[in-house]
C-alpha positions in Angstrom: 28.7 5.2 14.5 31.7 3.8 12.9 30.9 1.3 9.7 29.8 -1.7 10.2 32.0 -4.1 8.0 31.3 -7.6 7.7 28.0 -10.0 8.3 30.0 -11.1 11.5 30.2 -7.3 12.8 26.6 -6.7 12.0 25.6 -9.9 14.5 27.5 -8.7 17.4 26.1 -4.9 17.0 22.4 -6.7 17.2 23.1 -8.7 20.1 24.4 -5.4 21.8 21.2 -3.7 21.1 19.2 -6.7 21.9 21.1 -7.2 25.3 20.7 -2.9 26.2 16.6 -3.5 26.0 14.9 -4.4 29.0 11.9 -6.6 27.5 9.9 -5.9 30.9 10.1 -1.4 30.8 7.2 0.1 29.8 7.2 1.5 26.7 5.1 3.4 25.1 4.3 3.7 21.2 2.3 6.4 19.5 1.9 5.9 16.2 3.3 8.8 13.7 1.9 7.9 10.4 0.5 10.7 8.6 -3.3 9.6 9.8 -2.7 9.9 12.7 -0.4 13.2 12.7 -3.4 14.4 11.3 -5.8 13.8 14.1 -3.2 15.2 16.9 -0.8 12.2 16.9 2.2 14.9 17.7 1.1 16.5 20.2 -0.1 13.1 22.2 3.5 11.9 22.3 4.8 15.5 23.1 2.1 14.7 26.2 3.4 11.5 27.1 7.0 12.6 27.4 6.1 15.6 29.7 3.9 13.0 31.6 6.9 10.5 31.7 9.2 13.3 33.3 6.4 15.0 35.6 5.9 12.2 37.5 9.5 11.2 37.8 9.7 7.9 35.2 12.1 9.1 32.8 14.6 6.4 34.0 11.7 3.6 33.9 9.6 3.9 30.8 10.4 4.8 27.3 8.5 6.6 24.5 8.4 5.9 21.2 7.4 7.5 17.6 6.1 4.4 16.1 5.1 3.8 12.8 1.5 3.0 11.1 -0.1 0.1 12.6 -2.8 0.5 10.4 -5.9 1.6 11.9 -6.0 4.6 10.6 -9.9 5.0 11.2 -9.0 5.1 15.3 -6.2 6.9 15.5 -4.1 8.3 17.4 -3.1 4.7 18.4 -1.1 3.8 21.4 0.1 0.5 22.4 2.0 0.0 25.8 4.3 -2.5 26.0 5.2 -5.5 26.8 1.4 -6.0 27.9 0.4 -4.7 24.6 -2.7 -3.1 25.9 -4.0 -1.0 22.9 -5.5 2.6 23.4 -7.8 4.5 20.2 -8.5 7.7 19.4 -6.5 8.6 22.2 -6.1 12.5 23.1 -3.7 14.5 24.7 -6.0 14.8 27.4 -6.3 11.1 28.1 -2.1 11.1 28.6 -2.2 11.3 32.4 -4.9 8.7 33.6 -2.7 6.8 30.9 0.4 7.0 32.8 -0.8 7.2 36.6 -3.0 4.5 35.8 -1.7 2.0 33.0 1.8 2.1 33.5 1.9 3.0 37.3 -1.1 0.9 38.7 -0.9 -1.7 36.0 -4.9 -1.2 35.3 -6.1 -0.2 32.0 -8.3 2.5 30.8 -11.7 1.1 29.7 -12.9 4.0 27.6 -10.1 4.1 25.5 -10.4 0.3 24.8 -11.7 -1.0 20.7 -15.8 -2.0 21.9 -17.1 -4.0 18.8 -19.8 -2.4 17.4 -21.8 -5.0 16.7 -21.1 -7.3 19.8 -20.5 -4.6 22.5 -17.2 -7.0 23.3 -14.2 -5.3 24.6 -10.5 -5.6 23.5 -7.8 -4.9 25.6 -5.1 -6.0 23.7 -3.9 -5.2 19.9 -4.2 -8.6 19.2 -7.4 -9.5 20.6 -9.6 -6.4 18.5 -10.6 -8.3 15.0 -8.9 -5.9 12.7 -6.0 -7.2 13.6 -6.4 -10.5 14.4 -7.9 -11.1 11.1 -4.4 -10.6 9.6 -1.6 -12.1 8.5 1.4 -9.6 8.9 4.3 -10.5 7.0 5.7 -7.0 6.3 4.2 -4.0 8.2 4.3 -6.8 11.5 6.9 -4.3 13.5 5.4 -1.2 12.5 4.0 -0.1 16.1 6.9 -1.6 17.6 10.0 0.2 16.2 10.5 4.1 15.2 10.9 4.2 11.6 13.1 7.0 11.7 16.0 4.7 13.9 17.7 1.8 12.4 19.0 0.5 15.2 15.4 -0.3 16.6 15.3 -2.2 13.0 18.4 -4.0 13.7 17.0 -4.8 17.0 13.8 -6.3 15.5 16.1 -8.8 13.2 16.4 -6.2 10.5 19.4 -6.4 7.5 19.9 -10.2 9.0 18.1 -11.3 5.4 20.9 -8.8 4.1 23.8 -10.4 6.3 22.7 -13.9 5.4 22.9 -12.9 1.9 26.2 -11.6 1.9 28.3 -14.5 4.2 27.2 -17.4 1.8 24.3 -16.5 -1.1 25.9 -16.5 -4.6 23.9 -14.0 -6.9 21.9 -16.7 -8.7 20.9 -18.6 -5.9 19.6 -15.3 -4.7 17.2 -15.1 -7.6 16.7 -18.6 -7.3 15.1 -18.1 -4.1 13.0 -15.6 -4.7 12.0 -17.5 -8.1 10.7 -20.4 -6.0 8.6 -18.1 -3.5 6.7 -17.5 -6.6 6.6 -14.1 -5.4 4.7 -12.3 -8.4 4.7 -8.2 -8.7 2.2 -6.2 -6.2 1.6 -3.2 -9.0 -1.1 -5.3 -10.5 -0.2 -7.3 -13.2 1.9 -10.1 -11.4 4.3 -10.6 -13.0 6.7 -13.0 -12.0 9.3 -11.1 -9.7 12.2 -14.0 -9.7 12.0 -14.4 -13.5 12.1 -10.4 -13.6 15.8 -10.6 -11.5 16.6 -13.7 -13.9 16.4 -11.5 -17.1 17.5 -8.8 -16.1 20.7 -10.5 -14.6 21.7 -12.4 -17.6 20.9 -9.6 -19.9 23.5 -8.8 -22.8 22.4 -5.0 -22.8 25.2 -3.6 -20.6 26.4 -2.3 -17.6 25.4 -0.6 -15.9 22.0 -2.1 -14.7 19.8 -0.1 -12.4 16.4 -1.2 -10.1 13.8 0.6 -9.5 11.4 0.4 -6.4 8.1 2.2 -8.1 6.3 3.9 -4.6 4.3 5.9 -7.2 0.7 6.2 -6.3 -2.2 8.3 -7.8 -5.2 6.4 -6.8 -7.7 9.1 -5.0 -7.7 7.7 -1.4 -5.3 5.1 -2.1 -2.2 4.9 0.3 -0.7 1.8 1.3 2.2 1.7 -0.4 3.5 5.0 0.5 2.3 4.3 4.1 4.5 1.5 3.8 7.7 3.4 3.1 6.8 5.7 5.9 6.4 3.7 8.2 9.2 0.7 7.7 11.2 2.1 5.4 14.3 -0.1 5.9 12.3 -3.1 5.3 12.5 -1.5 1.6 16.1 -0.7 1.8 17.0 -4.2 2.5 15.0 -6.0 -0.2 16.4 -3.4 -2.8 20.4 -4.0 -1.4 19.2 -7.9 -2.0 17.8 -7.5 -5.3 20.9 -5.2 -6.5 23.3 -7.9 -5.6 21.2 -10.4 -7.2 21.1 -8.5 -10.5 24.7 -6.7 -10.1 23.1 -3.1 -9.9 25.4 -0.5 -8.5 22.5 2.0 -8.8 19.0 2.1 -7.0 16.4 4.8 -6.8 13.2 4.6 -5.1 10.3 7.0 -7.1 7.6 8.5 -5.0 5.7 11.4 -5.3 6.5 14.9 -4.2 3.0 14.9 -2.5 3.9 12.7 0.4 7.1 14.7 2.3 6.7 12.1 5.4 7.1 9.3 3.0 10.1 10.9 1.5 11.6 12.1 4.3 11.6 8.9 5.9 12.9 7.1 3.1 15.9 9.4 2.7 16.9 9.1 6.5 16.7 5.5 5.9 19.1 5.6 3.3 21.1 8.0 5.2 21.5 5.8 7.7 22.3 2.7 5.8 25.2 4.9 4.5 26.4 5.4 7.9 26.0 1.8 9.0 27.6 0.5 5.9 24.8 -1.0 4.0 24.9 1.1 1.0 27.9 2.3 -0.2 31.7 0.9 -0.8 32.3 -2.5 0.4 29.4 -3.6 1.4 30.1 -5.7 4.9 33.2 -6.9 3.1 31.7 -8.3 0.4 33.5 -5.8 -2.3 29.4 -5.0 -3.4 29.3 -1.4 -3.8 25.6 0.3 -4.3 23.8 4.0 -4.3 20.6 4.1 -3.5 18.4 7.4 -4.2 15.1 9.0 -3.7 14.3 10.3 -7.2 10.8 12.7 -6.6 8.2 13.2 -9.0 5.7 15.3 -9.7 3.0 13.1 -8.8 0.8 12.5 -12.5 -0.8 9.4 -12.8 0.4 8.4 -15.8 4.1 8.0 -14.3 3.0 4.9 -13.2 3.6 3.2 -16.3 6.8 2.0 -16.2 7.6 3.7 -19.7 6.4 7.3 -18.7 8.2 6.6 -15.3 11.3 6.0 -16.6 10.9 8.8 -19.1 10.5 11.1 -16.5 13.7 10.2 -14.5 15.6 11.0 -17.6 14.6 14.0 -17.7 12.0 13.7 -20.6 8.3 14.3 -20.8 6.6 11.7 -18.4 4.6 10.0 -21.3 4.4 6.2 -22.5 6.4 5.1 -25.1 5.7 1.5 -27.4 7.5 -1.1 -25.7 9.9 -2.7 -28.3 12.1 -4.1 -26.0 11.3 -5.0 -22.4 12.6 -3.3 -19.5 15.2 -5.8 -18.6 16.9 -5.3 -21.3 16.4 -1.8 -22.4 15.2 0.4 -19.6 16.3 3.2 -17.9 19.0 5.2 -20.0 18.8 2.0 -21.9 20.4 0.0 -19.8 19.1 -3.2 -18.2 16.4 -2.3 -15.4 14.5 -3.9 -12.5 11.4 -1.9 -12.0 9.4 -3.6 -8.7 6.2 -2.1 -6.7 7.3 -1.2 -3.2 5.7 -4.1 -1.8 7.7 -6.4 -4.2 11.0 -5.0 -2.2 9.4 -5.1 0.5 8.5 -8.9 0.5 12.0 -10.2 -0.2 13.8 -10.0 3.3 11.2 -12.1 4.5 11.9 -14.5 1.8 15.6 -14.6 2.3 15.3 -15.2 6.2 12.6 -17.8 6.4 13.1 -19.5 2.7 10.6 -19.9 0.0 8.6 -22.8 0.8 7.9 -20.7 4.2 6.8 -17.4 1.6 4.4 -20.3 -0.4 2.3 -21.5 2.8 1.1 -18.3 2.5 -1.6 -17.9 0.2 -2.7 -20.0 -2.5 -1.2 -22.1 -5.3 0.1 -19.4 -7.8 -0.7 -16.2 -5.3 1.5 -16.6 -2.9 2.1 -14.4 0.4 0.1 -11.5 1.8 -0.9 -8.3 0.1 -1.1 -4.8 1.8 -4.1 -2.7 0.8 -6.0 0.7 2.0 -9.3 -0.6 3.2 -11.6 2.8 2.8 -15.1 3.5 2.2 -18.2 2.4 4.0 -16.7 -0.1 6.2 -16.5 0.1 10.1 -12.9 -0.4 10.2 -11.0 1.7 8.1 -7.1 1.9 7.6 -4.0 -0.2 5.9 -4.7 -4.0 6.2 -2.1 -6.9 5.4 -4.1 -10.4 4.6 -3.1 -13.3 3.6 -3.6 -13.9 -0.3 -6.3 -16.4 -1.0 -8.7 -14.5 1.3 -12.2 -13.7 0.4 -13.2 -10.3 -0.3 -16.2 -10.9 1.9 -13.6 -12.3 5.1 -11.5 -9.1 4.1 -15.0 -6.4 4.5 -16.7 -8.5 7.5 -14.0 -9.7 9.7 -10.8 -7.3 9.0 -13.4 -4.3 8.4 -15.8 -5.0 10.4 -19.0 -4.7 8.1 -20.7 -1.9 6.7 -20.9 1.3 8.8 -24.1 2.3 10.4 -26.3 -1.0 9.7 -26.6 0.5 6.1 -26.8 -2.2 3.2 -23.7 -3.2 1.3 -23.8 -2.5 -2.2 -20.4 -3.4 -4.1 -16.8 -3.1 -3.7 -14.4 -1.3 -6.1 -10.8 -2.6 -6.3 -7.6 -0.8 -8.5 -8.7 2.4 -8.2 -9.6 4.1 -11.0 -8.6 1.7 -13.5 -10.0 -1.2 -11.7 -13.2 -2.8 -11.2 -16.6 -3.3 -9.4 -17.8 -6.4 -8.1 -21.8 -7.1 -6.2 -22.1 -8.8 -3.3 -22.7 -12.1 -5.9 -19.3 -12.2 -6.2 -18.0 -11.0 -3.0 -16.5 -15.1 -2.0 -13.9 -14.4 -4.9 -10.4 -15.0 -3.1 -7.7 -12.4 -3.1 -6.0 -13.9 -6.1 -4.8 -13.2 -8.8 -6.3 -15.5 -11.9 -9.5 -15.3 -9.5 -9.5 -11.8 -9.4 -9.2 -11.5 -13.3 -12.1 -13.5 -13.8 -14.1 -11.0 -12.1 -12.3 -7.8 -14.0 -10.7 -6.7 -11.0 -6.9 -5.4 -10.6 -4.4 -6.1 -7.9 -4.6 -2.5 -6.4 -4.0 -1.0 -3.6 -6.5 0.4 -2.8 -10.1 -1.2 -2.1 -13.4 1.1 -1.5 -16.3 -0.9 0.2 -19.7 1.6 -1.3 -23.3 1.3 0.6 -26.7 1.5 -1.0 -26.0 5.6 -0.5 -23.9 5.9 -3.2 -24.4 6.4 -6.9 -22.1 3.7 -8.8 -23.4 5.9 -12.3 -21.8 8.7 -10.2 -18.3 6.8 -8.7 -17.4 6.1 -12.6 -18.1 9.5 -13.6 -15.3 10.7 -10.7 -12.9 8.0 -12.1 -13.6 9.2 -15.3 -12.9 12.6 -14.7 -9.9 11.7 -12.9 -8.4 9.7 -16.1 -8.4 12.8 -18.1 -7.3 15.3 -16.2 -4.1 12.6 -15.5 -4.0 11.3 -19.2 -0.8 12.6 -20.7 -2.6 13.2 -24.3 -0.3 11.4 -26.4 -2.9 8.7 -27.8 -6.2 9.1 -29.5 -8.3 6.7 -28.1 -7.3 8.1 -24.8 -7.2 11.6 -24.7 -10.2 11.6 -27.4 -11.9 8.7 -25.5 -11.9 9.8 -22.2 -13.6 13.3 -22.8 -16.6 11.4 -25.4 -17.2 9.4 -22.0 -17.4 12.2 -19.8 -19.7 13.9 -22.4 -22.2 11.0 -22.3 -21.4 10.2 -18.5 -22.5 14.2 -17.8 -25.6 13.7 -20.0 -26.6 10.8 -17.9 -26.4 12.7 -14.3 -28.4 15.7 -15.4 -31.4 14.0 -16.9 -30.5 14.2 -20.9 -29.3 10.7 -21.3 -30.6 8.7 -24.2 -31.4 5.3 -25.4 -28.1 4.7 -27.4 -25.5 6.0 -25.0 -24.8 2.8 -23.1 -24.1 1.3 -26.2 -21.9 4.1 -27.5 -20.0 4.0 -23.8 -19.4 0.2 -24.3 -17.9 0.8 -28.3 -15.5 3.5 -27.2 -14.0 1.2 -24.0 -13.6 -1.7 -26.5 -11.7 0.8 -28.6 -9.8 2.2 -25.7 -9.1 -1.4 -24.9 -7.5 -1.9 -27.8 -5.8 0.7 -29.3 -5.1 3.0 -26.0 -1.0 3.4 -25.7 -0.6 2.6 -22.2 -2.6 0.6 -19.2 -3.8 4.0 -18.2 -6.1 4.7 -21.4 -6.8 0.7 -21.4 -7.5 0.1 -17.7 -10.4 3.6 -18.4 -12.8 1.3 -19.5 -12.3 -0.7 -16.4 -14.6 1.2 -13.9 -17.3 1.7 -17.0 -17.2 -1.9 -18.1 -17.7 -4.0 -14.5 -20.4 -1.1 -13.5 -22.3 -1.7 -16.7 -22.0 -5.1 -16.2 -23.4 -5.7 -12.7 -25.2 -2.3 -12.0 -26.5 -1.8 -15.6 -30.5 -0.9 -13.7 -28.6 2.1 -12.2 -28.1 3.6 -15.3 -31.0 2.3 -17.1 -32.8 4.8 -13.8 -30.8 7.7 -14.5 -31.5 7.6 -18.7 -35.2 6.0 -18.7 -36.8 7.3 -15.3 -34.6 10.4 -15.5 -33.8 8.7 -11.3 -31.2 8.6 -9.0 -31.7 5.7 -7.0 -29.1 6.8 -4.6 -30.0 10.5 -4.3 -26.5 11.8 -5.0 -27.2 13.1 -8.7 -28.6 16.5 -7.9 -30.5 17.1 -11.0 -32.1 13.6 -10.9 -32.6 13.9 -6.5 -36.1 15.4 -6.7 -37.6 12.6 -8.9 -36.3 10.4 -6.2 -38.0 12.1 -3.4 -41.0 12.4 -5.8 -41.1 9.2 -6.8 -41.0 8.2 -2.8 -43.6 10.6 -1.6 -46.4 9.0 -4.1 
């Protein structure tokens, strides 16, 4: 493939690939995200291609290695196109009455159809089954549709036309002016405004040159929706990062992500690969005289790293520790130069943005939340998986309509959001919008990840496990961290085994305000999270555990048998 070299070039290549597809072949898509890899995803489109070719079809329907749709709780997920009939939990098994009878006869396959649990309905198509139609897709909308390892089924989909607009008539500052008036604010948590980030950083006196940073770092237990993302659209992140280089005159990207997910990285470097070879990264970008390196710098996957200090530490070569913020980022950061350090979802937002303008970006959501927001939906919910909703949707919408309610009739108990630095909410407060001033009233963090627990689960138990967590990740450097953390998870282990005392919730509350306070970094701060929202709305659990010496839930061993004690009298 020879380079493709201005915006002009780039628009006839996509209306060559556009005009080589047949919208009426079958096709079908298997998803290949790691889910559902993991429950025999590989060897179901290994089936399907053998299928395809034993029964003579090569020439008439095409296969594809799609990328996470998001219903991870079903997979191996299939969609055949252009009907968009959606098949679960498909096996390879199943791949021949697939193809004799889907694709040949035109009929579907009723057992491998989404049932609703609760309504026995069926759903034949991906857009009919309520997880999805619950939605709003902004960013992982293609995922099913286009293999994430080929950029010319990106192209095809309208992918690097953000990028081509960008480059045949968008100065640099009216770039970041568009993205300022999205009001697009940082998906890591704290929200921070992403426009006035570019701004700063842009017009900064610190030198050249200036770098960005695209922060796929992600150490939440059972979190994974931002490294799902990269796997599975990684070019989507490619072209918001070329965007936000030009916008801030970066020659120099890097995209951090942990060495844990090999998929993830994998697919991210074939991505940039590819962009070399097409001619978005590199000298010259289509003409435009913009030249830019993007890299996949690996880490070793500690929680800490993602602080933005301790991550940029790390890339230099350092000890991946916080460090006092004197100066901010934008003007001191990496190698102390200048430096644009997003979430992936912030990148990922911004060709969206570009190709449909800001006021379209600010329909979206509510007032100062703006857009959608991709989280892992896990726990005790029917429907399991990575989930794109609109902001200024209620948690209770997101568990009940998107999830499908609580697994197994059981009785919903509270939902934890930010992982192990965020928060727990009860079903009170479950009407608070995805927001996020509304979610700071309630102690909750923008994460991305959110657990849905039932009445089977221990909440005294959950915040020991974050706990736990926190210091074995905590880098040591601070006091009221490293000292902090362990003085909790003394108490927190006298609790569960029946010594607790009348005192130690008091103590536990004085060493989180402390922690609060004094702690270097949000990871030592955000500790007290989990502890403080738990003793807030669930203080009667651990009042049980130290005055009744009582699980409630069953799940503390040494407490279990005055439980089933205290049920048999």
């Amino acid at each position: 493939m020879a380079k493709i070299k201005s915006p002009e070039g780039l628009e006839k290549f996509r209306q060559e690939l556009v005009a080589g597809l047949d919208p009426d072949m079958p096709s079908i898509s298997v998803c290949t995200g790691s889910s559902c890899l993991a429950f025999g995803a590989g060897e179901v489109l290994a089936a399907f291609k053998a299928e395809v070719a034993k029964q003579g079809l090569e020439a008439n329907v095409t296969t594809k290695a799609a990328g996470c749709p998001g219903f991870c709780e079903r997979g191996p997920v299939v969609v055949i196109y252009p009907e968009e009939i959606c098949y679960l939990q498909v096996r390879p098994e199943d791949v021949a009455e697939i193809v004799s009878t889907t694709i040949k006869e035109k009929k579907v396959v009723e057992r491998l159809l989404y049932t609703d649990p609760s309504t026995g309905e069926v759903a034949i198509h991906e857009y009919d089954i309520p997880f999805y139609k619950n939605q709003k897709r902004l960013v992982i909308n293609n995922n099913i549709k286009i293999d994430p390892r080929s950029i010319d089924d990106y192209i095809a989909v309208g992918g690097y036309s953000a990028l081509q607009k960008v480059i045949e008539g968008m100065t640099q500052e009216e770039v970041i002016e568009e993205i300022d008036k999205s009001k697009l604010r940082g998906r890591s948590g704290s929200g921070f405004p992403v426009g006035f980030k570019w701004e700063s950083c842009h017009k900064s006196s610190g030198g050249d040159p200036k770098y960005i940073i695209c922060n796929c770092h992600e150490g939440d237990p059972g979190a994974f929706a931002d490294r799902r993302l990269l796997e599975a659209t990684p070019h989507t992140v490619l072209e918001g990062m070329i965007i936000g280089c030009y916008a801030i005159g970066s020659p120099m990207g890097y995209i951090f992500v942990g060495d844990e997910f090999p998929q993830t990285v994998e697919n991210a470097r074939q991505a940039i690969r590819q962009a070399e070879e097409y001619g978005f990264l590199g000298k010259n970008i289509l003409g435009s005289g913009f030249d830019l390196t993007i890299e996949v710098y690996i880490d070793g996957g500690g929680y800490v790293l993602g602080e933005s200090t301790a991550l940029m530490a790390s890339m230099e070569g350092r000890i991946g520790e916080p460090r006092t913020k004197y100066d901010h980022g934008t003007d001191r950061g990496l190698w102390a130069k200048p430096t644009v350090l997003n979430n992936l979802q912030s990148w990922a937002n911004v060709p969206f943005i570009i190709n449909n303008g800001a006021e379209a970006f600010r329909a979206i959501g509510t007032e100062e939340s703006t857009g959608t927001r991709v989280f892992s939906l896990k726990g005790k919910v029917n429907n399991t998986g990575m989930v794109e909703v609109p902001m200024g949707m209620t948690f209770r919408e997101l568990i009940y309509d998107v999830g499908g309610g609580i697994r197994g009739g059981r009785k919903f108990k509270a939902l934890e959001a930010g992982g192990p630095m965020g928060g727990f909410i009860p079903e009170s407060l479950l009407d608070t919008k995805i927001d996020y001033e509304e979610m700071d009233q309630v102690d909750l963090a923008m994460g991305p990840g959110l657990l849905v627990i039932d009445e089977d689960t221990c909440i005294v138990d959950m915040v020991k496990f974050f706990l736990t967590f926190l210091a074995n990740e905590s880098c040591g450097k601070c006091t009221p961290c490293r000292e902090g953390l362990k003085q909790m998870l003394w108490i927190f282990d006298k609790i569960t085994t029946g010594r607790g005392e009348v005192g130690d919730l008091e103590l536990l509350e004085e060493i989180a305000a402390v922690q609060q306070e004094a702690a270097l970094c949000a990871l030592g701060q955000g500790a007290a999270g989990p502890l403080l929202t738990s003793l807030k709305h669930f203080r009667e659990e651990f009042d049980a555990h130290i005055m009744e010496k009582r699980c409630p839930a069953g799940v503390c061993k040494e407490l279990s048998q005055n439980k089933i004690y205290s049920q048999a009298r």
